[in-house]
C-alpha positions in Angstrom: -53.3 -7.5 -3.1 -55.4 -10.7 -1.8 -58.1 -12.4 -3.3 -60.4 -15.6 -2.4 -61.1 -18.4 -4.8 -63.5 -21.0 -4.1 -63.1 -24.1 -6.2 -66.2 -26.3 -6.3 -66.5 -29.8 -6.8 -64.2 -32.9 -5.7 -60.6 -32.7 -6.6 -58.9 -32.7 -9.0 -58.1 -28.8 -9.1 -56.1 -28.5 -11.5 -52.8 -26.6 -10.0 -49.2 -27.4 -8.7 -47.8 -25.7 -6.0 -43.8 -25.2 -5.1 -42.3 -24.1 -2.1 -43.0 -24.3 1.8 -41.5 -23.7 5.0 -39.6 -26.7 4.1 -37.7 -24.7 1.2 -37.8 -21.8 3.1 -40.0 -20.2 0.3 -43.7 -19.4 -0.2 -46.2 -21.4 -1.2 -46.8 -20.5 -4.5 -49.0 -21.7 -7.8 -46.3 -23.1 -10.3 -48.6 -24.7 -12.7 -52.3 -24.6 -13.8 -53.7 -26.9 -16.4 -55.2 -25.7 -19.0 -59.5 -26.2 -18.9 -59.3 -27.3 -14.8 -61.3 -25.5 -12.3 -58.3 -23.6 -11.7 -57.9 -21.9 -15.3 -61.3 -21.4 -14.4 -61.1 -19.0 -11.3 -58.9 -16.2 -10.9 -55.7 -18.3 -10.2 -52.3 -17.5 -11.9 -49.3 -18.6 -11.8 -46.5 -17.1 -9.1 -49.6 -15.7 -6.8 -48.5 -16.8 -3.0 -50.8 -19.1 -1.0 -51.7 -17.2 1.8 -54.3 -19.1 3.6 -55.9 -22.8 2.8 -59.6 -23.4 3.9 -58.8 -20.7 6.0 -55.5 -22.0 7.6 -52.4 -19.8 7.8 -49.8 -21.2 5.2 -46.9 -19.3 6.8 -46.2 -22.7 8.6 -47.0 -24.8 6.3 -44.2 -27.4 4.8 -45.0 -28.7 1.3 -46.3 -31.6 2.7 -48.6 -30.5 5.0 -50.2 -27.9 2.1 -50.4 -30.9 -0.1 -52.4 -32.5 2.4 -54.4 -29.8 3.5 -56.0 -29.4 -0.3 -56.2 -33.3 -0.4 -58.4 -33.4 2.4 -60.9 -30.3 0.9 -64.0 -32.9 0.1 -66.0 -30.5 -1.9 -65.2 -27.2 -2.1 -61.6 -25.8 -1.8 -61.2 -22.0 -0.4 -57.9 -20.4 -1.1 -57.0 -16.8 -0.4 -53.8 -15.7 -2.8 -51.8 -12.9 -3.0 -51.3 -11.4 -6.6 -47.5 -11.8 -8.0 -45.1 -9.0 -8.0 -44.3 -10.1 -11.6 -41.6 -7.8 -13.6 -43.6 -6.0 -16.6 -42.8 -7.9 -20.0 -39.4 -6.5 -21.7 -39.9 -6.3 -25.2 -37.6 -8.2 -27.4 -38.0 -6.3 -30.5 -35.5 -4.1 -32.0 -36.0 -0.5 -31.7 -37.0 1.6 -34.3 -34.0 3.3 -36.1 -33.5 6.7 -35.9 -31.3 7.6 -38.6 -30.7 6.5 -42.0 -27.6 4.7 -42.3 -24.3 6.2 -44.2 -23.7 6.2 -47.4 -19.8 5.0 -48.1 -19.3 6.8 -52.0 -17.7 4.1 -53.1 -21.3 2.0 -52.8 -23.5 4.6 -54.3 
């Protein structure tokens, strides 16, 4: 699912971003600071950068993405694809079912 995220104002932004073409992986939001315009928008963390101020990022090396943002003046437009992210596994134990034995010699 994509989505579109203006952030408005000058820099900073408030995200970090891993991968490109460069580490033959997607560019992707690793980190958004807590209170930035990020947090703000609709950004989270492992969504794929699909397109910066409207430019492809399939090509993109890290680099180039860095500088890409860097160069946004104003207003930054980023379209993002939504993480495939596993659902939470819940580390509780589960519920006992039975009562436990009774050895006679502990009654």
């Amino acid at each position: 699912m994509s989505y579109s995220v203006t952030l408005t104002g000058p820099g900073p932004w408030g995200f970090r971003l891993q991968g490109g073409k460069d580490f033959n992986m997607p560019l992707t939001i690793s980190r958004i600071t807590p209170g930035s315009k990020a947090a703000q928008s609709q950004l989270s963390q492992g969504d794929l950068v699909v397109a910066i101020d409207g430019v492809n990022t399939d090509t993109m090396t890290h680099l180039e993405a860095q500088n890409k943002i860097k160069s946004a003046s104003y207003n930054l437009s980023l379209t993002l694809q939504k993480s495939k992210r596993p659902v939470p596994i819940s580390t509780t134990a589960p519920p006992v079912q039975s009562p436990l034995p009774v050895i006679p010699h502990q009654k």
